[in-house]
BAFI-3210 file (N, C-alpha, C; in Angstrom, 3 decimals, decimal comma, padded with zeros to 6 digits):
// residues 170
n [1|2|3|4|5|6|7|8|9|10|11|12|13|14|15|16|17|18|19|20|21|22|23|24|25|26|27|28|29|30|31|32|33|34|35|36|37|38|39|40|41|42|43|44|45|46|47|48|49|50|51|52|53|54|55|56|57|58|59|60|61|62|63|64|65|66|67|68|69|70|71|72|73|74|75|76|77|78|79|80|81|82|83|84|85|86|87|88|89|90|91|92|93|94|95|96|97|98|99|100|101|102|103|104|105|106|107|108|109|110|111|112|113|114|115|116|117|118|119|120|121|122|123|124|125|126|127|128|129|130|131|132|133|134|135|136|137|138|139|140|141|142|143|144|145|146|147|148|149|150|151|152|153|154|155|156|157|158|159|160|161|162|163|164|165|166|167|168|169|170]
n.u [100,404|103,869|106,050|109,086|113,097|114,132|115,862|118,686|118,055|115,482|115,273|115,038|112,157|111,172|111,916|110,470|107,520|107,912|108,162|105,366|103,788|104,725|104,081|101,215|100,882|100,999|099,152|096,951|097,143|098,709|100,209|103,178|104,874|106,768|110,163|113,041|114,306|117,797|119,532|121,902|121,215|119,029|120,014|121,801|120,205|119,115|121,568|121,488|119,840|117,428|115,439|112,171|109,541|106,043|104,994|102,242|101,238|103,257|104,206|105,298|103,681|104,048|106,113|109,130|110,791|112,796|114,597|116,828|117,389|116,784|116,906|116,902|114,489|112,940|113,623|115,021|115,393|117,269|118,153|116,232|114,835|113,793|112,037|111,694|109,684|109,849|108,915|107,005|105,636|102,934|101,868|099,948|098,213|097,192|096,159|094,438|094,072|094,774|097,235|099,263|098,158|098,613|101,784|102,612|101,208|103,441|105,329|105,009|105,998|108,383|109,153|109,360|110,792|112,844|113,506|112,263|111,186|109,582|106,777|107,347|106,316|106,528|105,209|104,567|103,286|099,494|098,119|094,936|093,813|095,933|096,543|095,043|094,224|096,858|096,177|094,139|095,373|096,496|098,368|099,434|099,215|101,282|101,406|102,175|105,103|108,066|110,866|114,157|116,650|117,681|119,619|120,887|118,853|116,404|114,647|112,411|111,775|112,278|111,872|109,224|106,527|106,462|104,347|104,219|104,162|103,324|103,312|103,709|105,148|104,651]
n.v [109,936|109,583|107,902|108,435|108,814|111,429|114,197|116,114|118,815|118,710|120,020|122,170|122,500|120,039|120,767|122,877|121,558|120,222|122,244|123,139|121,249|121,178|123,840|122,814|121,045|122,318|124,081|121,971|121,480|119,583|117,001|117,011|118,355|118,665|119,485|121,883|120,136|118,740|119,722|118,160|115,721|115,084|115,909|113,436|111,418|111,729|111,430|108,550|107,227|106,873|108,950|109,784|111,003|111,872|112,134|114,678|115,567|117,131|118,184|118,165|116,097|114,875|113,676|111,319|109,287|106,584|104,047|101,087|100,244|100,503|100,743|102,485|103,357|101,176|099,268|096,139|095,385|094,760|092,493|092,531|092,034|094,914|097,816|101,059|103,850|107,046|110,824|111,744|114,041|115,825|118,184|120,497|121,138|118,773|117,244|114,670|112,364|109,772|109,524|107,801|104,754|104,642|105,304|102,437|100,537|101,071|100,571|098,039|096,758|097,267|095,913|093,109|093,360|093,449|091,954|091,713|091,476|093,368|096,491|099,236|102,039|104,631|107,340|110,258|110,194|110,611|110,743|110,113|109,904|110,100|107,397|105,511|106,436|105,238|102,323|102,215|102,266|100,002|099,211|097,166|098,141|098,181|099,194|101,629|102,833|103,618|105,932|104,247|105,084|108,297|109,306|111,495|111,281|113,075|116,193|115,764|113,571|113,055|112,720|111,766|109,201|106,692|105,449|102,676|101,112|098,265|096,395|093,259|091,173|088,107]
n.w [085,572|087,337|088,484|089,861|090,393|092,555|091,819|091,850|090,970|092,747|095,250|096,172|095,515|096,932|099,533|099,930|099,752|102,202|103,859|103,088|104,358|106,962|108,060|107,682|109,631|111,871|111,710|111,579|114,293|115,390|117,336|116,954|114,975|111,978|112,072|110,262|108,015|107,615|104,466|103,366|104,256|102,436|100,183|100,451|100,289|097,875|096,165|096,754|095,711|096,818|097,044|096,101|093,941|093,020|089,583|088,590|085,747|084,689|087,090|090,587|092,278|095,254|097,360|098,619|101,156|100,996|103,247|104,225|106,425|109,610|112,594|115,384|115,152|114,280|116,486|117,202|114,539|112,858|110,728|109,545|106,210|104,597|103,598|104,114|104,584|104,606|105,075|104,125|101,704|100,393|097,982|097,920|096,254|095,420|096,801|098,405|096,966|097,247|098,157|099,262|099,464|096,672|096,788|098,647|096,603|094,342|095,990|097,239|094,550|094,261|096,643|095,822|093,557|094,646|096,191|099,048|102,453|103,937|103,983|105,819|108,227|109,624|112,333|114,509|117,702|118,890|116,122|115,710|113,298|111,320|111,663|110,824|108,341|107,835|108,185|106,577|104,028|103,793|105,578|108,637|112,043|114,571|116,904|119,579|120,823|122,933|121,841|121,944|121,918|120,471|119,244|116,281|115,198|113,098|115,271|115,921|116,425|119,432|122,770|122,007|121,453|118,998|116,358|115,292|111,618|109,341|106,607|105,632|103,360|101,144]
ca.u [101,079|104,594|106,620|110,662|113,800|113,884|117,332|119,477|117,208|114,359|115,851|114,301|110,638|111,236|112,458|109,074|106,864|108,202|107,682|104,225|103,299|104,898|102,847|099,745|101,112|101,168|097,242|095,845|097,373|099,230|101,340|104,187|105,438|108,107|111,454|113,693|115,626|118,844|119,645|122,270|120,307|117,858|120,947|122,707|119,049|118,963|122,409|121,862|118,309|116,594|114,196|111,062|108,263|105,268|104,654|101,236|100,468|104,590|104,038|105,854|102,599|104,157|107,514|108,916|112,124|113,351|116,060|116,709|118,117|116,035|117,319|116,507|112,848|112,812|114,702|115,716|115,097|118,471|118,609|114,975|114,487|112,404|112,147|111,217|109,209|109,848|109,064|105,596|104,877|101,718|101,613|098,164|097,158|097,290|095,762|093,075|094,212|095,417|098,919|099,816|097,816|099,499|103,402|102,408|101,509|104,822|106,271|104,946|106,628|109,567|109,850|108,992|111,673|114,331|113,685|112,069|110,156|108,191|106,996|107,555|106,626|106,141|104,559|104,770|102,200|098,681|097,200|094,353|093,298|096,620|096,549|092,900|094,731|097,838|095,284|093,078|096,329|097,298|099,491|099,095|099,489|102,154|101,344|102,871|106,251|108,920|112,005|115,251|118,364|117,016|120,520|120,912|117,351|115,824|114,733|110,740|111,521|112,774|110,240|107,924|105,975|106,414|103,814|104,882|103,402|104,282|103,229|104,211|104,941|105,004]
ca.v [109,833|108,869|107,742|108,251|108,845|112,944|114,715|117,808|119,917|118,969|119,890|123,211|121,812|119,020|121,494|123,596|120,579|119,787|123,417|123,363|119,877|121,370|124,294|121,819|120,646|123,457|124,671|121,226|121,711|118,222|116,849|116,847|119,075|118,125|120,178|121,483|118,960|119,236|119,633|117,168|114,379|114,901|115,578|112,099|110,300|112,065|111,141|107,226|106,671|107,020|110,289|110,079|112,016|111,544|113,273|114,322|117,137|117,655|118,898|116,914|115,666|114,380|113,324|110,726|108,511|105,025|103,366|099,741|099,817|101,575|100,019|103,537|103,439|099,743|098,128|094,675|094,836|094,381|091,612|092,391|092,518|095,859|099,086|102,206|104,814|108,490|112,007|111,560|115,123|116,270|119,246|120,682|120,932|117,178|116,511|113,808|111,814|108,977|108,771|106,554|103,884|104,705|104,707|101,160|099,921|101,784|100,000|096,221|096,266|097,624|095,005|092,161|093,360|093,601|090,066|092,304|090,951|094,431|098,017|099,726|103,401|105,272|108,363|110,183|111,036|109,714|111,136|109,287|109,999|109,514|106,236|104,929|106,182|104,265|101,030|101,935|102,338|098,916|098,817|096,922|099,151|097,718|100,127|102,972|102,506|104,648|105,167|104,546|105,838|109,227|110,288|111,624|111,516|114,262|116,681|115,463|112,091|113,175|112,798|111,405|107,994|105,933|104,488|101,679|100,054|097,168|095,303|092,099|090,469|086,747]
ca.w [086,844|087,060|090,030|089,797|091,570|092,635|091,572|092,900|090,240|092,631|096,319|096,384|095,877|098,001|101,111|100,110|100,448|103,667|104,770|103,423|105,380|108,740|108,274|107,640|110,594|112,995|111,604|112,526|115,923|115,427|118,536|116,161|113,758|111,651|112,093|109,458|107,745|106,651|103,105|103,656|104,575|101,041|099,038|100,229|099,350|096,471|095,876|096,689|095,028|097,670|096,977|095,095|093,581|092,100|088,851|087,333|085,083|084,768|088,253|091,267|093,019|096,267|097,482|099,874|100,839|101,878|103,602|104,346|107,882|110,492|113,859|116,054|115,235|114,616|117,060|116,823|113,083|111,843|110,377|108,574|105,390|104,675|102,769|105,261|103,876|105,381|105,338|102,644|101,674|099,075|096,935|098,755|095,012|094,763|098,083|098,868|095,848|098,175|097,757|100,191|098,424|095,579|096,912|098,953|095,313|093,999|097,158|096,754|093,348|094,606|097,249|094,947|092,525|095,243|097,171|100,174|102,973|104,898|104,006|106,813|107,976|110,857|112,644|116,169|118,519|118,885|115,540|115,220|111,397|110,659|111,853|110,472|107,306|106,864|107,994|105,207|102,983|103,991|107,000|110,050|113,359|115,421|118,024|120,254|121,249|123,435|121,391|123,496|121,567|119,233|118,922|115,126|114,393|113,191|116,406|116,212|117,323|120,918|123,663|121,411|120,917|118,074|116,340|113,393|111,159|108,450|105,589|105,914|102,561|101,279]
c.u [102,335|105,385|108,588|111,543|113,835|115,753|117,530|118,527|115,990|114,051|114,859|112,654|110,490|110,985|110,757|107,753|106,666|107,753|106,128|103,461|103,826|103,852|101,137|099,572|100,342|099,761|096,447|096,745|098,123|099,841|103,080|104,116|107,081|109,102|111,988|114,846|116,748|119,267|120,461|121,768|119,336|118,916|122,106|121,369|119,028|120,235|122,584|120,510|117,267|115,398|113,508|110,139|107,966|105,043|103,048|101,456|102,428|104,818|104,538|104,277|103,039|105,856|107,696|110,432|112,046|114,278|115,741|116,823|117,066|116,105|116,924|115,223|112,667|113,271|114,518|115,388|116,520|119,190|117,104|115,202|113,721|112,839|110,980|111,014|109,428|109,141|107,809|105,219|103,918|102,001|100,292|097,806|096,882|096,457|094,392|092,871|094,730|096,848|099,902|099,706|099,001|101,595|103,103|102,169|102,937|106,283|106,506|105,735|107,942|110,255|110,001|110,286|112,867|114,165|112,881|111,076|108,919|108,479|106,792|107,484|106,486|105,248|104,434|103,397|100,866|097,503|096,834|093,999|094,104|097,214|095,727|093,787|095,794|097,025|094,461|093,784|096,730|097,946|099,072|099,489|100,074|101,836|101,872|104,467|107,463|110,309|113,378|116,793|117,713|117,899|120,463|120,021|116,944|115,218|113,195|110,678|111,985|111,738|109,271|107,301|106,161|105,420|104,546|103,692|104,073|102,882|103,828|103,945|105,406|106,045]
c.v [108,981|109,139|108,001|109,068|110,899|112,905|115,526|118,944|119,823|119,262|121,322|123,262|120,762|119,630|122,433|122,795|120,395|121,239|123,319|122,079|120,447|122,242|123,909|121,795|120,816|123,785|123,652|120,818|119,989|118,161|116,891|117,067|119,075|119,598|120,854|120,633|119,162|118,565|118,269|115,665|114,224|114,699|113,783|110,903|110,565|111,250|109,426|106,539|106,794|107,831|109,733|110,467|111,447|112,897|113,208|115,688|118,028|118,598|118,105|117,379|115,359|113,874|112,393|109,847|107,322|104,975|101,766|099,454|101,191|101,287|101,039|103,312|102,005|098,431|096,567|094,342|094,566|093,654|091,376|092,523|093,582|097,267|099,773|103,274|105,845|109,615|111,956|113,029|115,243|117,972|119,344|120,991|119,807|116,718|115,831|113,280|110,033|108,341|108,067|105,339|103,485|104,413|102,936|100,642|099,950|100,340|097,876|095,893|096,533|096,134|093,290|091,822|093,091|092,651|091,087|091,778|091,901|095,346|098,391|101,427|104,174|106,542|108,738|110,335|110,532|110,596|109,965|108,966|109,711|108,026|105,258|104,634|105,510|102,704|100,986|102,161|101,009|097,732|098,373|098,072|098,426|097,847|101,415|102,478|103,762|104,489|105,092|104,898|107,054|109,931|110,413|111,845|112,800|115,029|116,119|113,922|112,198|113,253|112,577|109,589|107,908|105,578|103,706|100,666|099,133|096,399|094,161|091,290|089,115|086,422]
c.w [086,661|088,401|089,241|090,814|091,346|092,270|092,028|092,075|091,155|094,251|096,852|096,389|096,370|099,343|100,978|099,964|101,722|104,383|104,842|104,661|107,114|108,936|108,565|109,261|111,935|112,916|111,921|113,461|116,040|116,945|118,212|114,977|113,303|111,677|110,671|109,267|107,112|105,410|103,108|103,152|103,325|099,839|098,991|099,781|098,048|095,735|095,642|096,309|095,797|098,012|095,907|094,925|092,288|091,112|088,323|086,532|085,035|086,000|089,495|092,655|094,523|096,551|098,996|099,677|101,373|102,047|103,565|105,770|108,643|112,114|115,182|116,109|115,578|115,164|117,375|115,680|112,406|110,852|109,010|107,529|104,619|104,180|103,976|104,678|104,862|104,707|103,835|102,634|100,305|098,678|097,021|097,290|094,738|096,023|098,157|097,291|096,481|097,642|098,461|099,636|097,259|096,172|097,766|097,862|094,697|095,107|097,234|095,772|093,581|095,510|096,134|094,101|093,332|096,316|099,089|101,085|104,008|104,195|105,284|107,262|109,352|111,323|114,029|116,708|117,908|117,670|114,927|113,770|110,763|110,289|111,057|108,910|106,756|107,307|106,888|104,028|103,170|104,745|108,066|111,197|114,105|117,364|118,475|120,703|121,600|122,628|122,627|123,308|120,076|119,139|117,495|114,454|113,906|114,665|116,395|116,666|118,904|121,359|123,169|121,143|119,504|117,551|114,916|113,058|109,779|107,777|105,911|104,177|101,911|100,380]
res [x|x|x|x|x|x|x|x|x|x|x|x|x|x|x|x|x|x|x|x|x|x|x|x|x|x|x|x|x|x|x|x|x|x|x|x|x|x|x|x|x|x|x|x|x|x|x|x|x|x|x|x|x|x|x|x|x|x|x|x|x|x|x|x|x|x|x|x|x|x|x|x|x|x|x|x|x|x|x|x|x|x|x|x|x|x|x|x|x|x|x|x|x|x|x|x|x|x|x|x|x|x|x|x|x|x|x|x|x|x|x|x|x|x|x|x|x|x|x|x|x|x|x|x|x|x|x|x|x|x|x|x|x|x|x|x|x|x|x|x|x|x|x|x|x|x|x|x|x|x|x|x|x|x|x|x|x|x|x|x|x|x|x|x|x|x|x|x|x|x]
***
């Protein structure tokens, strides 16, 4: 298993991740199914380090991004210190390997290395399992929260609850 940054060679199984996870989505009847995203937006993470995938078996196991600034979702964080995990998709051949776990490890060392004080991630709408699971990956539960400026966002954060959650590290 090897964690590293994703490249423009890996844009096309990135975007078919994300399809398969909406699909996931849509079959367990979620409250929120992710949108498509624009290429754009993967090629400027890709572009600024920001994409990564897990490898096993020379096979990209999972994929996922960070920022630093998240002020829309996490408002009045601006001034935080904190790496913001997004858009976590699995490779349903890899699934129920816990790779959340695994990038929050990936993620501690990350912050550690780069003076960071939260992981930080989010999720809409009141799925419970998904919740249980980033607590048993780690994360405190913040709660629910209305957002109140979702201009630019992707289209699945409109009209939708928030929930966040955070690491908090020393």
């Amino acid at each position: 298993m090897t964690i590293l940054n994703s490249t423009s060679k890996d844009i096309e199984a990135i975007f078919k991740l994300y399809k398969i996870a909406s699909n996931y989505q849509k079959a367990k009847k979620t409250v929120v199914v992710w949108p498509d995203f624009e290429r754009q937006l993967v090629e400027s993470e890709i572009n600024e380090n920001r994409q990564y995938k897990l490898i096993i078996d020379n096979q990209i196991a999972c994929v996922w991004a960070i920022t630093f600034k998240d002020e829309q979702i996490w408002e009045g964080s601006q001034n935080d210190n904190a790496v913001y995990i997004h858009r976590i998709a699995t490779n349903p051949d890899f699934r129920g390997q816990n790779f959340v776990s695994i990038i929050v490890d990936w993620a501690k060392q990350y912050a550690l290395k780069n003076k960071i004080d939260y992981i930080r991630l989010d999720t809409l709408g009141n799925n419970t399992k998904l919740i249980d699971y980033y607590q048993q990956s780690g994360f405190d539960f913040l709660g629910f929260f209305n957002l109140k400026n979702t201009k630019g966002l992707p289209d699945h954060y409109h009209n939708e609850t928030a929930c966040l959650f955070q690491i908090k590290l020393n």
